[in-house]
LODRENGU-391697 format. One line per field, with one value per residue (C-alpha): y negated, x negated, z; residue in one letter; residue number from 1. Coordinates in steps of 0.1 Angstrom, whole numbers. Example, Ala and Ser with C-alpha at 12.3 -4.5 7.8 and 13.67 -1.06 7.14 Angstrom:
BEGIN
yy: c(45:11) .
xx: c(-123:-137) .
zz: c(78:71) .
res: c(A:S) .
n: c(1:2) .
// end
This chain:
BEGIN
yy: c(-592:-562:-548:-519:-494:-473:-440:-429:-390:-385:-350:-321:-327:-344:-368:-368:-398:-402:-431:-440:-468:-471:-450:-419:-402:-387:-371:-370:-341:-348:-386:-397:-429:-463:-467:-497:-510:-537:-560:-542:-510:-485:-453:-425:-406:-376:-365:-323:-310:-286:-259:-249:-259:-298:-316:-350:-383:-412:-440:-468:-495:-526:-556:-572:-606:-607:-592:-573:-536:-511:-480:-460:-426:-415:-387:-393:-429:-450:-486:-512:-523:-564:-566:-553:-522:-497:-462:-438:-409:-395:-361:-344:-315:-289:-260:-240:-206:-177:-166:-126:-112:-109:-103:-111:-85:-108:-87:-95:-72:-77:-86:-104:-90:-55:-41:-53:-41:-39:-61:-87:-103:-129:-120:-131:-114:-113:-81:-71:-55:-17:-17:3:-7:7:-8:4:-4:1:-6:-28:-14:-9:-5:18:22:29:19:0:-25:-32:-61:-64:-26:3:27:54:58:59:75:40:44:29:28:3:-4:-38:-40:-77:-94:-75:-88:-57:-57:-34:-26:-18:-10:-2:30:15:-10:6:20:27:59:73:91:110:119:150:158:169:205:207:184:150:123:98:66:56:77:104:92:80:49:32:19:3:35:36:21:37:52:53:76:82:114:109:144:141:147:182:188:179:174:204:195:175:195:174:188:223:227:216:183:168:175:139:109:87:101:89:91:75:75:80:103:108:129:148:149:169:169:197:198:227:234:232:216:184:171:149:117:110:96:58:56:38:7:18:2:-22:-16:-37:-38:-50:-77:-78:-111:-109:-143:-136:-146:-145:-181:-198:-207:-203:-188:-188:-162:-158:-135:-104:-96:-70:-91:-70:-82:-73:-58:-89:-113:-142:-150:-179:-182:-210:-213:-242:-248:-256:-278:-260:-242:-244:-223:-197:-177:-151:-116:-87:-59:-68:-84:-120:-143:-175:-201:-213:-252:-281:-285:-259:-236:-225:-193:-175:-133:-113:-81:-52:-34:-29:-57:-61:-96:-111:-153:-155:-187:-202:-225:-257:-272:-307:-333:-349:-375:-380:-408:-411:-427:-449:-462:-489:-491:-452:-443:-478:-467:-441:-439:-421:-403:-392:-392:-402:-382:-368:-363:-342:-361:-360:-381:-408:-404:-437:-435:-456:-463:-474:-486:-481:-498:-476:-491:-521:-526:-545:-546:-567:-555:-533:-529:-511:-501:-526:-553:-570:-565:-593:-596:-589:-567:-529:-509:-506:-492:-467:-453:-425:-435:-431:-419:-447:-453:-474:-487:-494:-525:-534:-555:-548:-570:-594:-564:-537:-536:-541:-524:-520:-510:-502:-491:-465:-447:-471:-466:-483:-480:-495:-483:-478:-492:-474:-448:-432:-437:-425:-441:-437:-456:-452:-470:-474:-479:-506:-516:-499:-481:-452:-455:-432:-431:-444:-475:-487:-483:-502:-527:-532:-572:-585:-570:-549:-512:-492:-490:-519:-499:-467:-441:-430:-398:-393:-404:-419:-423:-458:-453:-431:-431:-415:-415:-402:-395:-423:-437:-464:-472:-500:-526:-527:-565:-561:-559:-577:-579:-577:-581:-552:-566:-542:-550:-532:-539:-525:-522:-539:-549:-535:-565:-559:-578:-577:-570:-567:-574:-581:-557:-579:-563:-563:-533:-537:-529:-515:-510:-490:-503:-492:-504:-533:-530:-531:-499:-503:-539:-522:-499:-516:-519:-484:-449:-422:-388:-366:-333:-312:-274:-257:-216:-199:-205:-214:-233:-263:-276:-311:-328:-367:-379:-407:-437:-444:-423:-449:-474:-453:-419:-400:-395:-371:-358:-355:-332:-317:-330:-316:-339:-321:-287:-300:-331:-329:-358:-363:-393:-396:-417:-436:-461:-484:-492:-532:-551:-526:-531:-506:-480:-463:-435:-423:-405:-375:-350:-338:-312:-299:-271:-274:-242:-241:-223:-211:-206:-240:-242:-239:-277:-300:-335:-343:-379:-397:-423:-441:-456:-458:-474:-456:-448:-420:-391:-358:-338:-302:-288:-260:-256:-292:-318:-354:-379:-407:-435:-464:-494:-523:-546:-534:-522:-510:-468:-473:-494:-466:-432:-398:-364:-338:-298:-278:-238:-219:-181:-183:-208:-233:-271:-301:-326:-365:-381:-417:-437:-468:-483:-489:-456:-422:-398:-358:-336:-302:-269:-239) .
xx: c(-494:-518:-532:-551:-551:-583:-574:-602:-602:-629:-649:-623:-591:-577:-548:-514:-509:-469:-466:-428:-441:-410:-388:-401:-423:-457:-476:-516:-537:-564:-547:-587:-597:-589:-555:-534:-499:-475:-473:-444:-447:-440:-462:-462:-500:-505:-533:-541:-564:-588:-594:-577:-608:-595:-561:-554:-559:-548:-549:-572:-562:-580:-578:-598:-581:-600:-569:-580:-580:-552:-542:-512:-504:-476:-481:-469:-475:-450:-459:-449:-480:-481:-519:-553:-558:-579:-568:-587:-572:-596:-590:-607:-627:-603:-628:-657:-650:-668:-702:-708:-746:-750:-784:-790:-798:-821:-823:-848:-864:-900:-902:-869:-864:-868:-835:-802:-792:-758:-757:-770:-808:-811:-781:-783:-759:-748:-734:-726:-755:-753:-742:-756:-762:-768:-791:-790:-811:-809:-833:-826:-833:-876:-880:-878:-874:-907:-901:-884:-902:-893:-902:-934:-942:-943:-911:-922:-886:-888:-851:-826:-807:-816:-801:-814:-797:-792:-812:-828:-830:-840:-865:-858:-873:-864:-898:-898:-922:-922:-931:-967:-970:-1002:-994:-1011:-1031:-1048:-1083:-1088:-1125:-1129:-1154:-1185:-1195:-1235:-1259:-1246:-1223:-1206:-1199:-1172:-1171:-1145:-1107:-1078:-1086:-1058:-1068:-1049:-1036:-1067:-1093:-1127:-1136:-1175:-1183:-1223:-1236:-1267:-1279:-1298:-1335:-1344:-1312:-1301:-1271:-1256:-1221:-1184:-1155:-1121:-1089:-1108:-1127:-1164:-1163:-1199:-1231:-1244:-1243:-1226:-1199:-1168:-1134:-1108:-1078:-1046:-1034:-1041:-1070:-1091:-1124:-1150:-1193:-1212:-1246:-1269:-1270:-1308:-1311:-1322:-1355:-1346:-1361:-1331:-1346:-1337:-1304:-1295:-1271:-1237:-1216:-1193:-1158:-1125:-1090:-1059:-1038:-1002:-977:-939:-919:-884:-860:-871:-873:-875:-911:-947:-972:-1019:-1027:-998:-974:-960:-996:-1024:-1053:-1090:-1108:-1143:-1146:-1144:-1138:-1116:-1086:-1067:-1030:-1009:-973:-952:-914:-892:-865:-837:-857:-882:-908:-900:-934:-962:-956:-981:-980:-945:-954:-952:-983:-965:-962:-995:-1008:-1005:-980:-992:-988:-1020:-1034:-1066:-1065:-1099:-1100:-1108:-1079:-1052:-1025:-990:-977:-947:-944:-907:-884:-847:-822:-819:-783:-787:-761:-748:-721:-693:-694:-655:-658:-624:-619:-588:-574:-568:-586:-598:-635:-657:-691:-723:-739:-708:-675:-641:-635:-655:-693:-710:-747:-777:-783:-801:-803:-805:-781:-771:-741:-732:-695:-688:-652:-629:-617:-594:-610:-636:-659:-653:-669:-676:-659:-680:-662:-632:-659:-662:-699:-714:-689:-700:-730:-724:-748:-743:-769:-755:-777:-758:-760:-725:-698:-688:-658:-667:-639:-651:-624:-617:-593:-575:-588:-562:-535:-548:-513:-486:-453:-419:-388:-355:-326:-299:-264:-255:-223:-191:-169:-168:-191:-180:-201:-227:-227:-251:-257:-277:-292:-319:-351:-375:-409:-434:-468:-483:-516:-550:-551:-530:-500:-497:-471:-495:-506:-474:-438:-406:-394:-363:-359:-326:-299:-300:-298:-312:-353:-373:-391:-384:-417:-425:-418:-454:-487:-481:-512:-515:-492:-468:-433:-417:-382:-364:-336:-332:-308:-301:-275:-245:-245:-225:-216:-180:-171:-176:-205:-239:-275:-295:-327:-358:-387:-425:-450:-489:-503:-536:-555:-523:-504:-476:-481:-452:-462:-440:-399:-373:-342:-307:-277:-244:-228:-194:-191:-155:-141:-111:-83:-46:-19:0:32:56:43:69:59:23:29:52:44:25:41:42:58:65:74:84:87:108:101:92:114:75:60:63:42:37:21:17:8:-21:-14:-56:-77:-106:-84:-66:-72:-57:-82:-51:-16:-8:12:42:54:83:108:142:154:165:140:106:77:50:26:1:-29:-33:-58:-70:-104:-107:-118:-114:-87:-58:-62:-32:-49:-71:-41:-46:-26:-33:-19:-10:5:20:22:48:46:83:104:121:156:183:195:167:151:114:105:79:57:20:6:37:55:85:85:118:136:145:170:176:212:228:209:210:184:189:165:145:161:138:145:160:162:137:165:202:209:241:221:191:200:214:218:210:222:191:192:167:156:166:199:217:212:217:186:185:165:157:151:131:107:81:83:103:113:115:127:132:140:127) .
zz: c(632:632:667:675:703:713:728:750:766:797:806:808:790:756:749:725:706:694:672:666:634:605:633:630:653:642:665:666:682:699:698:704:682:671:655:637:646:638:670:689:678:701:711:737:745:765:788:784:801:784:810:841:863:852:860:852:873:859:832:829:803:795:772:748:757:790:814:838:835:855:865:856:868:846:820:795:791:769:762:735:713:716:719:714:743:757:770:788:800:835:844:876:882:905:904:885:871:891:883:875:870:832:811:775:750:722:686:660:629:615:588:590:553:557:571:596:630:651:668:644:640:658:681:716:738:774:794:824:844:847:808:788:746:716:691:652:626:587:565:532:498:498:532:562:595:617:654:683:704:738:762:737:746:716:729:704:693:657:653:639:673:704:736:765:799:804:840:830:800:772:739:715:677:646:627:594:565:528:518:507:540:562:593:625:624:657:665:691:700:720:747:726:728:740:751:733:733:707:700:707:733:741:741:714:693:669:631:602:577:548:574:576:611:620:648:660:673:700:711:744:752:737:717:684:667:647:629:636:640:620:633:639:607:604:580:583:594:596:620:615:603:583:582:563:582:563:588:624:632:662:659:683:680:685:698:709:747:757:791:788:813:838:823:800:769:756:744:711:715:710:681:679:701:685:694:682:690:677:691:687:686:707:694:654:641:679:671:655:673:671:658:635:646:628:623:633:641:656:678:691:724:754:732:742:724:731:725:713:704:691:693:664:666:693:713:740:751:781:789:772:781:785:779:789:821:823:826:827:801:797:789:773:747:729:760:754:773:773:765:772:747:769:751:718:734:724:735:729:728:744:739:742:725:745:749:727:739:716:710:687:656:646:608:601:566:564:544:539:503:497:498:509:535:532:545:572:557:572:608:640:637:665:665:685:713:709:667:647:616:589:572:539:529:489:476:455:418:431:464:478:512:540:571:595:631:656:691:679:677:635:626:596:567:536:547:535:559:594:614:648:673:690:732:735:714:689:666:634:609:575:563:527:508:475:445:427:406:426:445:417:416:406:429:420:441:428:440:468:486:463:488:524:546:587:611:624:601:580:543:513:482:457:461:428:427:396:405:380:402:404:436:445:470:502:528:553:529:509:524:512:541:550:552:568:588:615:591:620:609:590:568:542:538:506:496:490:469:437:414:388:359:376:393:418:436:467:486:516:542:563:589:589:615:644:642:622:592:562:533:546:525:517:510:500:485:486:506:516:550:555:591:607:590:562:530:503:461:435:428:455:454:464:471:489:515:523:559:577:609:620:638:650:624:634:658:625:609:584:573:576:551:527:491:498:494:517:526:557:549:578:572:599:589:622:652:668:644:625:596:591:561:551:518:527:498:495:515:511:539:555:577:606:636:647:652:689:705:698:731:744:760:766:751:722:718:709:699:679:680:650:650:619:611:584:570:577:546:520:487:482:456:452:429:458:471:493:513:553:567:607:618:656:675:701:733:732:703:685:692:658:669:677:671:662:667:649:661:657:684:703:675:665:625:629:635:616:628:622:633:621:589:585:583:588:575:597:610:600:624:617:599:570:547:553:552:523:498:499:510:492:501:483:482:478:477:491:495:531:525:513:530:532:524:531:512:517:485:491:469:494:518:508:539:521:552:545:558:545) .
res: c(X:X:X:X:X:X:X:X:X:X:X:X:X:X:X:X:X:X:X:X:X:X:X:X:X:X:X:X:X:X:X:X:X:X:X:X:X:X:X:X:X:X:X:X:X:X:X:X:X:X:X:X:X:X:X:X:X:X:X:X:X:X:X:X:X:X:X:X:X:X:X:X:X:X:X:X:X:X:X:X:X:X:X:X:X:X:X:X:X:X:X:X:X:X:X:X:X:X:X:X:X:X:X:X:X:X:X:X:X:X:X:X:X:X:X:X:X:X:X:X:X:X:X:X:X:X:X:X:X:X:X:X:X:X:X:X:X:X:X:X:X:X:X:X:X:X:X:X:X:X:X:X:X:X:X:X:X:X:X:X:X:X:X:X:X:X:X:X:X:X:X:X:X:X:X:X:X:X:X:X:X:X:X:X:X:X:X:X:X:X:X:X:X:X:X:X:X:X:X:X:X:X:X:X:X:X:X:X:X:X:X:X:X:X:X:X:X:X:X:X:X:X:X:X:X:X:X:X:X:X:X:X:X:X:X:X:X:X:X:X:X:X:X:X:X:X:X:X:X:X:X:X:X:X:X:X:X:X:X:X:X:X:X:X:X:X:X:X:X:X:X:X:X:X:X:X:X:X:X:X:X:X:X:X:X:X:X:X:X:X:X:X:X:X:X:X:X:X:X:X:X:X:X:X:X:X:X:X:X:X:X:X:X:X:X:X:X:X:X:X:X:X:X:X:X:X:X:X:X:X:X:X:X:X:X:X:X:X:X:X:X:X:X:X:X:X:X:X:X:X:X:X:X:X:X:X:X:X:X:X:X:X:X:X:X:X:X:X:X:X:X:X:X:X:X:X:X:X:X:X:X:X:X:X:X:X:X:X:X:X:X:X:X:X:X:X:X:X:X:X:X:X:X:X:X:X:X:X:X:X:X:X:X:X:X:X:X:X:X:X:X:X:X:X:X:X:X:X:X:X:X:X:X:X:X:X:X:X:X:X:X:X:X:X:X:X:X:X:X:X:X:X:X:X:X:X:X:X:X:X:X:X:X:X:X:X:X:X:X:X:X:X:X:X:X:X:X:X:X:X:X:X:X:X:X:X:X:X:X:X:X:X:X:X:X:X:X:X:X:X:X:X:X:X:X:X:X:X:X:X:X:X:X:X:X:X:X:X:X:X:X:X:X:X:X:X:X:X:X:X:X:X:X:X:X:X:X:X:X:X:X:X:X:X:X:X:X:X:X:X:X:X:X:X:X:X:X:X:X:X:X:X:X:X:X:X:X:X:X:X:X:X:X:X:X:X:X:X:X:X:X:X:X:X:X:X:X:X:X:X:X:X:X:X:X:X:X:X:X:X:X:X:X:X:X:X:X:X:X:X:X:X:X:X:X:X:X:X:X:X:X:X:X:X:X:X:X:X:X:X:X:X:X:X:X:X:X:X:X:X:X:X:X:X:X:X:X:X:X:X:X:X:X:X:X:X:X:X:X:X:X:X:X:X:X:X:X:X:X:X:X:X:X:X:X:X:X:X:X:X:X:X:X:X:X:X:X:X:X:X:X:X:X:X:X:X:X:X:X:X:X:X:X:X:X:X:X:X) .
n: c(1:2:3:4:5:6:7:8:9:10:11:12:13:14:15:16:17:18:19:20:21:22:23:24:25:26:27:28:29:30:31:32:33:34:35:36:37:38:39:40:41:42:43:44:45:46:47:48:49:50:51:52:53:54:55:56:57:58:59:60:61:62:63:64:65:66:67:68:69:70:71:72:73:74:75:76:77:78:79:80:81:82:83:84:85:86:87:88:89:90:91:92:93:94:95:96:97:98:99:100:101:102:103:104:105:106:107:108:109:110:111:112:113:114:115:116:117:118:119:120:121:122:123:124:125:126:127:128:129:130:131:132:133:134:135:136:137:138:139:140:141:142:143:144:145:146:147:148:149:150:151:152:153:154:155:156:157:158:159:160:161:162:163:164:165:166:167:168:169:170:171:172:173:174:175:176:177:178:179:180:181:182:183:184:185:186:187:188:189:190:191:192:193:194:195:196:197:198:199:200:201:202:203:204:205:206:207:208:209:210:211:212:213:214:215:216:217:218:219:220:221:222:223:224:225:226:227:228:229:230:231:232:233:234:235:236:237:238:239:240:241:242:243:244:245:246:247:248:249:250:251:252:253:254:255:256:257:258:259:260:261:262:263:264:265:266:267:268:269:270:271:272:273:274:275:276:277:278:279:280:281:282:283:284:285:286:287:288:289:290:291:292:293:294:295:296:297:298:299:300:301:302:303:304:305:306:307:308:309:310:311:312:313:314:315:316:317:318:319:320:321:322:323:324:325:326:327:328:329:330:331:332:333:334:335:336:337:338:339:340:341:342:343:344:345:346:347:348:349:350:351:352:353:354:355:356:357:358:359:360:361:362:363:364:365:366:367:368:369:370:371:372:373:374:375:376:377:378:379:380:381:382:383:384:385:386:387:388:389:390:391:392:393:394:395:396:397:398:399:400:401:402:403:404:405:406:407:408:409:410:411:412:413:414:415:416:417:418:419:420:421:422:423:424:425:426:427:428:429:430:431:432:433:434:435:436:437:438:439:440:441:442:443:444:445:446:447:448:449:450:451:452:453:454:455:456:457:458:459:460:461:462:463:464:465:466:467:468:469:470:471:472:473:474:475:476:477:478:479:480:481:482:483:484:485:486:487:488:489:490:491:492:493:494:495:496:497:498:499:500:501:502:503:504:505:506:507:508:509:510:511:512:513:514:515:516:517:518:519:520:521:522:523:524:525:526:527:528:529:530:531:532:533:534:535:536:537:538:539:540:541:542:543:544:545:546:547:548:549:550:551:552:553:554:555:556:557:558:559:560:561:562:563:564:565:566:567:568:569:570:571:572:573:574:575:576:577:578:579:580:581:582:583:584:585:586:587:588:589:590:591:592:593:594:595:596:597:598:599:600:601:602:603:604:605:606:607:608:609:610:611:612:613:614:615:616:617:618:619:620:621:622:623:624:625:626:627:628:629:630:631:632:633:634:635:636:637:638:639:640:641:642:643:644:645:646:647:648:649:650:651:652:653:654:655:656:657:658:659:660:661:662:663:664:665:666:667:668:669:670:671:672:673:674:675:676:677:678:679:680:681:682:683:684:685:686:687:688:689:690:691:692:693:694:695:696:697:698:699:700:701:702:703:704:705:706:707:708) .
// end
């Protein structure tokens, strides 16, 4: 039975979800979302908070069976999965961090094209106040660098290097041109010389580079006009005269100096005054502004202009600033605001990003690569608040759609869209089901252990599967269970995908029971997770592990071992050390877990307890013979004349006795077989000396002592 746990993570912190499925643990970070497990599976999940301002409060759990939510306040939480449940992990808010005065530096470049700064276009940075930042700019290939613009005012910096002190927030813009891109030129009308005056009148007037300036000379009553003076030299000796300004100029009338009467004569109407009006958008790309901005527009003098600007999407609108002081943010939602043209104006439409909130859409498809969803894929989606999105579920080859869960709840079978609108955050599982062949396999099971296998201990084998079906195999989709006996986990993980038509094999292991000895089933067989549930496909794999358990030998060692051959070769060299070494008859049944001391029990007497054991339900193989070897160290020098008894588990199995060069065999106990019918000694010589060896001839047990 299939269950599903939703892990839940409130304002300030995050959560660990340890899963401890087929008896391994995986761990999941952030653990957030809805996951699948087999009804008594066993997890763990962790509450972190994100910041140090949060710590964490406690659990809240609630079931889908209609139990009434609780609280736990252990962290970590460990719980066994036996139903549908809830967890939310609720952390608290222990402080804020502390507030220092910053200002923003915003950075754009007009046109956007024409060149790059440091720090970036479009950058909006904070500082400390009191800092002081430099500004570059550099020009793109056609272009180049013609001023800085600060706060909507002309600096009149035209070097690429700026430095501002960051006092307030700061709007600063990068103008460039192209070589051929009109400039501003200037003319500046001097005080006339005479009895006259001009139109426009004396003072410094701005025009596009190539415009034509038109400047009238009236002489007053009894005067005329003589000539115009350009940068010093005489250029014209008409009114009105004209200039084309591709440069900046000076220009200076000259009248004669008659006295005029004192009835001043009628005046002509002056021309036509214009100015400029030139709007900035801060930062670039925030919004759109009436009249377009980037632009020169003229104006005639006292004429009204009314200003409009529109958000894009992100931003909102902050104020209009004049002359870089601010006049507020207008009216209406165009933010509309009213500008009188009394003279050239420079104003700069300022707005900010607005934070969005937004929630998250976690996309689930189960099983894992049985389909795919449009237009948000499997995982976590950031999304606006309050956005209406649809879903659509498309099957993979071998699957097909079943329905939708949204929140944990099963939405309309069969119907392929679902349709979210973001209010909260929402997990939504897409569910499928293979079609008839699309899980179809083969399993086959290699190397097993021939030989008896203790209990509780650990052994390896070869798994090799073949996938026959239509959809590929993952570890988290297809597994090989585990079916009877208790072998210490229920399930064996592949050892990763395998794609239709293809095979693949692994290493694995399992452990033997603990309930005795004797032939136990090993049953395996493939199987594919779906809904949280396990569902078996293809061939079932049968066999039989033969299962020991080690045990003392039986008070009669000698009837224990008859029938088997063994030797105990004592070698005497050192007067402090003796070297012992048995001959084991199968090393498959038999063992020693260890020698004892060489326990000391008189000056001449010494003893030495061995613990033998045999493998319980395992045959005799008398070729699987084996040699183990001890060396006993003793604290004082042997003695020329001593004894060494031999026992196992208290049981006595002989004596050797070395005296005067002389060794006497073991003295089996009575009444296994009589010392005339089977004994013989034996002269050996040695490098070291001639003795005297007893060696004990028996067809089930031979005794070699020797001295060397």
């Amino acid at each position: 039975m299939g269950c599903t746990v939703t892990v839940q993570a409130g304002e300030g912190g995050h959560t660990v979800l340890i899963s401890y499925m087929a008896g391994f643990p995986r761990t999941y970070e952030p653990g957030e979302g809805v996951w699948g497990f087999t009804f008594g599976d066993s997890i763990s999940v962790q509450a972190k908070p994100d910041t140090p301002y949060y710590s964490f409060k406690h659990w809240t759990l609630s079931f889908t069976d209609g139990s009434p939510p609780k609280d736990e306040l252990s962290n970590p939480l460990s719980l066994m999965v036996v139903k549908n449940i809830i967890i939310l992990a609720v952390f608290n808010r222990e402080s804020y961090p502390p507030e220092t005065q910053r200002y923003h530096l915003y950075v754009s470049a007009e046109p956007y094209q024409g060149g790059t700064t440091n720090p970036p276009v479009g950058s909006s940075l904070g500082f400390d106040a009191g800092t002081y930042v430099t500004v570059t700019a550099t020009a793109n290939p056609g272009y180049i660098f013609d001023r800085w613009i600060k706060d909507g005012q002309v600096t009149g910096i035209t070097a690429p290097s700026y430095t501002i002190l960051m006092n307030s927030d700061h709007y600063l813009v990068a103008k460039f041109r192209t070589p051929s891109t009109p400039q501003p030129r200037t003319l500046t009308i001097l005080a006339p010389s005479g009895y006259g005056h001009t139109s426009p009148s004396t003072g410094t007037y701005t025009y596009s580079d190539g415009a034509t300036a038109l400047v009238y000379a009236y002489p007053d009553a009894g005067n005329s006009f003589l000539y115009w003076k350009l940068d010093g030299t005489i250029s014209d000796t008409i009114s009105p005269t004209r200039i084309t300004m591709n440069k900046d100029y000076t220009l200076q009338a000259f009248f004669t100096s008659t006295v005029p009467p004192t009835t001043p004569p009628p005046t002509t109407p002056p021309p036509t005054i214009t100015y400029s009006l030139w709007i900035q958008v801060m930062p670039s790309g925030a919004g759109t502004t009436f009249p377009q901005a980037g632009q020169s527009h003229v104006y005639n003098a006292s004429t009204s202009v009314v200003l409009k600007a529109y958000v894009n999407s992100g931003y909102e609108f902050v104020q209009w600033k004049v002359g870089g002081s601010s006049v507020g943010a207008g009216s209406g939602s165009d933010h509309a605001y009213t500008l009188t043209m009394n003279k050239n104006y420079e104003v700069l439409a300022e707005f900010r990003e607005v934070e969005v909130q937004t929630f998250t859409l976690r996309v689930v498809v189960n099983p894992s690569g049985a389909g795919s969803i449009s237009p948000y894929s499997v995982g976590n989606h950031s999304i606006k608040k309050g956005q209406s999105i649809t879903l659509t579920a498309t099957a993979n080859s071998g699957y097909k759609f079943v329905k939708w869960y949204m929140d944990n709840i099963a939405q309309q079978e069969g119907v392929r869209t679902l349709t979210v609108v973001m209010d909260k955050n929402h997990d939504v599982l897409a569910g499928f089901s293979p079609e008839a062949g699309t899980y179809q396999g083969i399993l086959a099971v290699t190397n097993l252990p021939t030989a008896a296998v203790l209990e509780g201990r650990y052994f390896n084998f070869t798994i090799q599967v073949t996938n026959t079906g239509l959809a590929v195999w993952t570890p988290e989709t297809v597994f090989v269970r585990v079916q009877e006996g208790n072998w210490g986990t229920n399930r064996i993980l592949l050892a990763g995908s395998v794609s239709p038509g293809t095979s693949s094999s692994r290493e694995a292991g399992l452990t033997a029971p603990m309930t005795g000895a004797g032939n136990y089933d090993l049953t395996l067989q493939l199987v594919y997770v779906q809904d949280g549930s396990a569902v078996p496909f293809g061939n079932i794999v049968s066999k039989k592990i033969l299962v020991g358990s080690t045990v003392a030998p039986p008070g009669n060692v000698w009837d224990y071992f008859r029938g088997w051959l063994m030797w105990l070769d004592l070698q005497y060299s050192d007067p402090d050390k003796l070297v012992a070494t048995m001959m084991i008859p199968d090393c498959a049944k038999y063992r020693i877990d260890g020698w004892g001391e060489l326990e000391k029990i008189n000056a001449s007497t010494f003893k030495v307890d061995i613990d033998l054991k045999e493998l319980v339900g395992v045959s005799v193989n008398q070729n699987n013979r084996c040699n183990k070897t001890h060396t006993y160290i003793s604290s004082t020098s042997l003695p020329n004349n001593f004894i060494v008894q031999v026992y196992s588990h208290g049981i006595y199995l002989g004596v050797f006795t070395f005296q005067n060069g002389k060794v006497t065999p073991p003295s089996p106990p009575e009444p296994i077989f009589h010392w005339p019918e089977w004994f013989t000694w034996l002269l050996v010589t040695t490098s070291i000396g001639t003795f005297l060896v007893g060696a004990l001839i028996y067809p089930r047990f031979t005794w070699a002592p020797k001295k060397v």
